[in-house]
Backbone as numpy.savetxt, mean C-alpha at the origin, in Angstrom:
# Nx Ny Nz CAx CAy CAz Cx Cy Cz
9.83 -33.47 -61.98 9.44 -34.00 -60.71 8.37 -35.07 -60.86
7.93 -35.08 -61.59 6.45 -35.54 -61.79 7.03 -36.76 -62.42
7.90 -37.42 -63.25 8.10 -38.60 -63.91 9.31 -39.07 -62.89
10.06 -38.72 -61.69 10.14 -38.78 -60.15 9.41 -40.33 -59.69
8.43 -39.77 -59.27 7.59 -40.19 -58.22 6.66 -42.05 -59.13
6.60 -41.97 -60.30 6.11 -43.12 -61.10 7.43 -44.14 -61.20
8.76 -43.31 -61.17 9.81 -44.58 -61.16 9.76 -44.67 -59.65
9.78 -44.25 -58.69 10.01 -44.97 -57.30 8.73 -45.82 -56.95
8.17 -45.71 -57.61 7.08 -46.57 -57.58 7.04 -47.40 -58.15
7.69 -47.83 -59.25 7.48 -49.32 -59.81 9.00 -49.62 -59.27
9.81 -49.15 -58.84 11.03 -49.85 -58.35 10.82 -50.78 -57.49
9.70 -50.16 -56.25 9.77 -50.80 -54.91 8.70 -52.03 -54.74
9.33 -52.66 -54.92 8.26 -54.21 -54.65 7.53 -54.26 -53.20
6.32 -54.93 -53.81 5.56 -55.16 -52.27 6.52 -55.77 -50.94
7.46 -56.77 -51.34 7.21 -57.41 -50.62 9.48 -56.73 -50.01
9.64 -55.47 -50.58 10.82 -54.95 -49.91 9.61 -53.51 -48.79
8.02 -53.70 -48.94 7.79 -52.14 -48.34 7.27 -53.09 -46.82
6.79 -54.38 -46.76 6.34 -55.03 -45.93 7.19 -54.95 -44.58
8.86 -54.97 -44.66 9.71 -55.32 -43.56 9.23 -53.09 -42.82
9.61 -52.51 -44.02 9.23 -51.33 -43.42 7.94 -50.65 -42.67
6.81 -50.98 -43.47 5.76 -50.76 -42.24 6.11 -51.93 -40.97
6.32 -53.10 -40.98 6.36 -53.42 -39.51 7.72 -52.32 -38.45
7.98 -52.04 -38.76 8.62 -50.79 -37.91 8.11 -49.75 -38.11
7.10 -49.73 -38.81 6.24 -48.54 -38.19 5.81 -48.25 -36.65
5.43 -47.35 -35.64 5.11 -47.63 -34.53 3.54 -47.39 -34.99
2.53 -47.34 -33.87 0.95 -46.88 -33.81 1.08 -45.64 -33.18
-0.68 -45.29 -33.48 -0.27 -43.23 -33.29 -0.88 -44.28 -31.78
-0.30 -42.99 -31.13 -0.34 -43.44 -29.49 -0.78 -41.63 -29.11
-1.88 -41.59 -28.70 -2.46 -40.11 -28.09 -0.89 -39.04 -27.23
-0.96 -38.57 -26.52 0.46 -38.24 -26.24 -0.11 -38.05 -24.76
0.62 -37.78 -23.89 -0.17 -37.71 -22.85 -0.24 -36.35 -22.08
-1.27 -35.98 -21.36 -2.10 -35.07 -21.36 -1.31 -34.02 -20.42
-1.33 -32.73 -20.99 -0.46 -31.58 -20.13 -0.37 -31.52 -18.58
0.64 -31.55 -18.13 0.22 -31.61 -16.61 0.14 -30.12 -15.93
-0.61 -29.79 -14.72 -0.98 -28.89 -14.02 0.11 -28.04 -13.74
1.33 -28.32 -13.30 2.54 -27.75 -12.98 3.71 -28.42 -13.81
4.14 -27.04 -14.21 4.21 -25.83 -14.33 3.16 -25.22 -14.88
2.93 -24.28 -14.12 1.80 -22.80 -14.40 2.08 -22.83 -15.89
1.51 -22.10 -16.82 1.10 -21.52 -17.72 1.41 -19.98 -17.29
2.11 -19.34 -18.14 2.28 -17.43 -18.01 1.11 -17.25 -17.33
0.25 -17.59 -18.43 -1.57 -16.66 -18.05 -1.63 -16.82 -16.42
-1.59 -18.17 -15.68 -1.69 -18.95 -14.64 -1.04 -17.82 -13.38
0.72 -17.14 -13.88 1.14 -16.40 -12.87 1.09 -15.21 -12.82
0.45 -14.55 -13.87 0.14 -13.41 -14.00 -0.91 -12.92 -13.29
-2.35 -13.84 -13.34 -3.40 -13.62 -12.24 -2.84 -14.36 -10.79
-1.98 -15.52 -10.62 -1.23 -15.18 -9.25 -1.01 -14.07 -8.60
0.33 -13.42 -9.64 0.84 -12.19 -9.35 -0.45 -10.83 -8.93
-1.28 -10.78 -9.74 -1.88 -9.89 -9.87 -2.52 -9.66 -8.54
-3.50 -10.88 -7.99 -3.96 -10.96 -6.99 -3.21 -10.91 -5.39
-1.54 -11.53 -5.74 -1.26 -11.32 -4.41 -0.96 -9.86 -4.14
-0.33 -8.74 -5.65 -0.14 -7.52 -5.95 -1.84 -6.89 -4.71
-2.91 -7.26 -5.20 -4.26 -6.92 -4.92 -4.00 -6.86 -3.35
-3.73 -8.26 -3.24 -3.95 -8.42 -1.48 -3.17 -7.41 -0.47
-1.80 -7.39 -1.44 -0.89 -6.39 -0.64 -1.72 -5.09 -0.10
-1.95 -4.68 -1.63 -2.41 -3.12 -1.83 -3.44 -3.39 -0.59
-4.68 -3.83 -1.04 -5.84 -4.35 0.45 -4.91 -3.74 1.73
-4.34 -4.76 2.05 -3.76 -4.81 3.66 -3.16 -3.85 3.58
-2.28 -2.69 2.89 -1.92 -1.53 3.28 -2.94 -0.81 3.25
-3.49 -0.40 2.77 -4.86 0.54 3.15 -5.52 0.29 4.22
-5.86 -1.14 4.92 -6.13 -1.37 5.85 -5.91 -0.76 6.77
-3.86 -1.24 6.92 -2.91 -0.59 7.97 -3.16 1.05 7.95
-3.29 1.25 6.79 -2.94 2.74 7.19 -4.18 3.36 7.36
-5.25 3.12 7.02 -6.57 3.62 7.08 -6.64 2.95 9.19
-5.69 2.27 9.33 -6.33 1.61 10.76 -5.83 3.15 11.87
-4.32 3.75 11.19 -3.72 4.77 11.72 -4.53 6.09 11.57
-5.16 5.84 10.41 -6.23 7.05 10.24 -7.34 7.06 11.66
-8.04 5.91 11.27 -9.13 5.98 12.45 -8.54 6.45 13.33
-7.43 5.75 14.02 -6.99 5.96 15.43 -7.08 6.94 15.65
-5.99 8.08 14.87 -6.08 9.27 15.01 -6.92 10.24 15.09
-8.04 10.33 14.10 -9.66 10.54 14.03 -10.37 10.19 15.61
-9.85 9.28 16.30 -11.03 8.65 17.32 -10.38 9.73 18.48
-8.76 9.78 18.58 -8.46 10.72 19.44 -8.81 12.21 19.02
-8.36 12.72 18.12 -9.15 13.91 17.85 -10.87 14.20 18.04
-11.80 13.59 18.06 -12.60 13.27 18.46 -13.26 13.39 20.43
-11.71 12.46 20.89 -11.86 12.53 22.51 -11.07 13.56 22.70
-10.27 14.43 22.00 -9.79 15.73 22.53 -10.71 16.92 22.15
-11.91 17.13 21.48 -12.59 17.78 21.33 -13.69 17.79 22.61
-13.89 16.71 22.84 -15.03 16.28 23.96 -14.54 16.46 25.74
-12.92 17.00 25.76 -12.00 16.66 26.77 -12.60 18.14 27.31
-12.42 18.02 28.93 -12.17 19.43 30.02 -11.27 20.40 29.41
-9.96 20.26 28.85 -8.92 21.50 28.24 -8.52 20.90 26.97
-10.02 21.34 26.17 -9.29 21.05 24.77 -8.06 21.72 23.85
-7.31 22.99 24.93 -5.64 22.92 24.30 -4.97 22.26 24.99
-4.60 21.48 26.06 -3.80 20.96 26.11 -3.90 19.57 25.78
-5.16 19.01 25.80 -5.10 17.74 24.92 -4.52 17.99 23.62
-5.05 18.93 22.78 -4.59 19.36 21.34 -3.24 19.06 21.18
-2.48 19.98 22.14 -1.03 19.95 22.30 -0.56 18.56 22.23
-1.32 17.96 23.45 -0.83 15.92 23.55 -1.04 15.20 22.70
-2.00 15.51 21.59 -2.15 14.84 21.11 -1.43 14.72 19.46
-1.15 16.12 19.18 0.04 16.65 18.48 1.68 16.40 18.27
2.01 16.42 19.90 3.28 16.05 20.45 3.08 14.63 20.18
2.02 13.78 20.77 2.52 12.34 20.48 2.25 11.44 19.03
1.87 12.33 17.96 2.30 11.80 16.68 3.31 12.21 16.05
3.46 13.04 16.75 5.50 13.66 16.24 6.42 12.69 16.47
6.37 12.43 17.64 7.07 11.61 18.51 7.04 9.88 17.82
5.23 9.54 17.97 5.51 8.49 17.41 5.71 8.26 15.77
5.24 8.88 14.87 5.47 9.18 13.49 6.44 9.34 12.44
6.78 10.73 13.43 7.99 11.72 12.60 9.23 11.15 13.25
9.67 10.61 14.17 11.05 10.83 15.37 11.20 11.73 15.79
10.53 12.48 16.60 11.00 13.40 17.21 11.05 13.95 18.29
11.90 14.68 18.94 12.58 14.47 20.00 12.00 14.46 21.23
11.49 13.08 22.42 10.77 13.08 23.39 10.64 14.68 24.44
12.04 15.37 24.10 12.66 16.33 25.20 11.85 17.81 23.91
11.43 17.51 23.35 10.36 18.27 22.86 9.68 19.70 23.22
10.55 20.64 23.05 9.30 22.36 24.18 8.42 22.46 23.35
7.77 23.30 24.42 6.78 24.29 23.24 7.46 25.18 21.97
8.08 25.49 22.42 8.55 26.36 21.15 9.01 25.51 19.65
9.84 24.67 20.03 10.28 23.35 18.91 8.59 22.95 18.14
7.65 22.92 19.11 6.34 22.27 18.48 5.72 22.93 17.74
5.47 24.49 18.03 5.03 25.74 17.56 5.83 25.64 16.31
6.89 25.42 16.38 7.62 25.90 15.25 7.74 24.83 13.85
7.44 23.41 14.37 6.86 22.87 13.85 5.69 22.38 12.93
4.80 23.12 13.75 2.86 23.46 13.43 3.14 24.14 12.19
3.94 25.85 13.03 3.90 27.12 11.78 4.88 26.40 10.55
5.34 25.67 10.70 6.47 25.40 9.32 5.07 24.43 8.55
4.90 23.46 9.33 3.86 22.76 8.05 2.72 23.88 7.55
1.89 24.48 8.33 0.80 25.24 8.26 0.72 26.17 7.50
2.46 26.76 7.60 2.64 28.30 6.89 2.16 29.62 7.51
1.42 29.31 9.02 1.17 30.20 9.62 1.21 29.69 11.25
1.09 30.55 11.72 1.19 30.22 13.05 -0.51 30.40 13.64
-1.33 29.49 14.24 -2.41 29.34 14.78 -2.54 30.13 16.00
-4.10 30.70 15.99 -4.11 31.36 17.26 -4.66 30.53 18.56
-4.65 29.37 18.17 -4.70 28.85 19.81 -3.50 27.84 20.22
-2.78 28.44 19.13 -1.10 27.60 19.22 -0.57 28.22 20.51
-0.34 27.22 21.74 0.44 28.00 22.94 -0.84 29.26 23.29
-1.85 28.64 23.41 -2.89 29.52 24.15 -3.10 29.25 25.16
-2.59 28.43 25.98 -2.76 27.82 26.98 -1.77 27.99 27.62
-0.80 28.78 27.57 0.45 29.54 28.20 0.81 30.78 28.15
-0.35 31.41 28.56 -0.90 32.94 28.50 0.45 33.01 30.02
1.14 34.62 29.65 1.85 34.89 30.77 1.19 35.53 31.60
0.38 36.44 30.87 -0.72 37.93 31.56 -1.91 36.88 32.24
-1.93 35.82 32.41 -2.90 34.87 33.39 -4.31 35.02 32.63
-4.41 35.39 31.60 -6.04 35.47 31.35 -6.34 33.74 31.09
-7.65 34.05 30.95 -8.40 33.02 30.69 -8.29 32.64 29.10
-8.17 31.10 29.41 -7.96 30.48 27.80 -9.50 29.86 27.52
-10.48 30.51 28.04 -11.54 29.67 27.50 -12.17 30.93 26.29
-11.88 31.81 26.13 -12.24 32.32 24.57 -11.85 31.58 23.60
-10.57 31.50 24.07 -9.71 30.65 22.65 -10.30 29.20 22.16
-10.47 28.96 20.85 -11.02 27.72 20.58 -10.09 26.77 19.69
-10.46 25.96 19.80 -9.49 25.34 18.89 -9.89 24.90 17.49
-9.15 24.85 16.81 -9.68 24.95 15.27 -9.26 23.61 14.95
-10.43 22.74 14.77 -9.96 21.21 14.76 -9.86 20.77 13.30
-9.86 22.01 12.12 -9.80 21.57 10.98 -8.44 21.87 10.72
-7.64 22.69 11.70 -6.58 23.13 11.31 -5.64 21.39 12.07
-6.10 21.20 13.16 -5.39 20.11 13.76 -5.39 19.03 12.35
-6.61 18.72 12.26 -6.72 17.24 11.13 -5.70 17.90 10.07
-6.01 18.66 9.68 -5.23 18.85 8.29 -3.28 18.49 8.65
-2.97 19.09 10.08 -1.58 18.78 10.56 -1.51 17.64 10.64
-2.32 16.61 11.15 -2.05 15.31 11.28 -2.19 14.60 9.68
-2.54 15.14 9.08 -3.13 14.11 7.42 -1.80 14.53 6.86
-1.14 15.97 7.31 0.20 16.21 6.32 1.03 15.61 6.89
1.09 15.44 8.47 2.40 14.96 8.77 2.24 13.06 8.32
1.07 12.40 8.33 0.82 11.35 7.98 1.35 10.98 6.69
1.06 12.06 5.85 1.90 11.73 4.53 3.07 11.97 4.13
3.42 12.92 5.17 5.46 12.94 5.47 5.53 11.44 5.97
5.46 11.17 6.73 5.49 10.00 7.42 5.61 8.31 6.70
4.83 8.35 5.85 3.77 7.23 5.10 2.95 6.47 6.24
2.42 7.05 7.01 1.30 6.69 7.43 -0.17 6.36 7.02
């Protein structure tokens, strides 16, 4: 290889290498990357962040269904007949939540409560005493309500 490179060198006369560098071109910089198209890295923190924003605004939404619910439980505690608010306010997250059926009895609702609960509550239908007593012993157990509304919320995806 090496006794190569000394004959191509005395072969080539100056004046056959002259026509070849003038067709040489000049280094010319190249020109400079443009902005678009993104770069991977570029859509990945896109992605990531609009991923972010989503997540955000559902928690929002659903934390907004939380309050709500919280603010009425709240004004049914503070209400003149806190069972039958209980009841209304029970019936109308079924209704609006779950689908279920406007034509709604007591008994369908009860039976409802005891299926999520696993038990049946004692101020469930306390407020439809036949023997006429008084429903103001009965209290309402508002940890038992929240907990019905947070399960049916997560049947739901609320």
């Amino acid at each position: 290889m090496a006794s190569v490179t000394p004959y191509l060198a005395s072969q080539m006369s100056s004046a056959s290498i002259q026509p070849l560098l003038a067709q040489l071109q000049p280094n010319i910089a190249p020109t400079a990357p443009s902005i678009w198209p993104l770069a991977i890295g570029y859509w990945l923190v896109l992605l990531g962040f609009c991923a972010l924003s989503f997540f955000i605004g559902y928690l929002y939404y659903r934390g907004r269904h939380a309050r709500y619910w919280k603010k009425q439980i709240k004004l049914a505690q503070q209400s003149a007949n806190p069972l039958t608010r209980s009841h209304e306010l029970l019936r109308s997250f079924l209704i609006m939540h779950l689908n279920a059926d406007k034509s709604m009895n007591e008994q369908q609702l009860a039976q409802r409560i005891e299926q999520t609960l696993g038990y049946a509550p004692e101020w469930l239908n306390a407020h439809y005493r036949a023997d006429g007593e008084s429903n103001s012993d009965i209290k309402v157990n508002w940890q038992e309500i929240d907990k019905l509304i947070n399960r049916w919320q997560r049947e739901a995806g609320v």
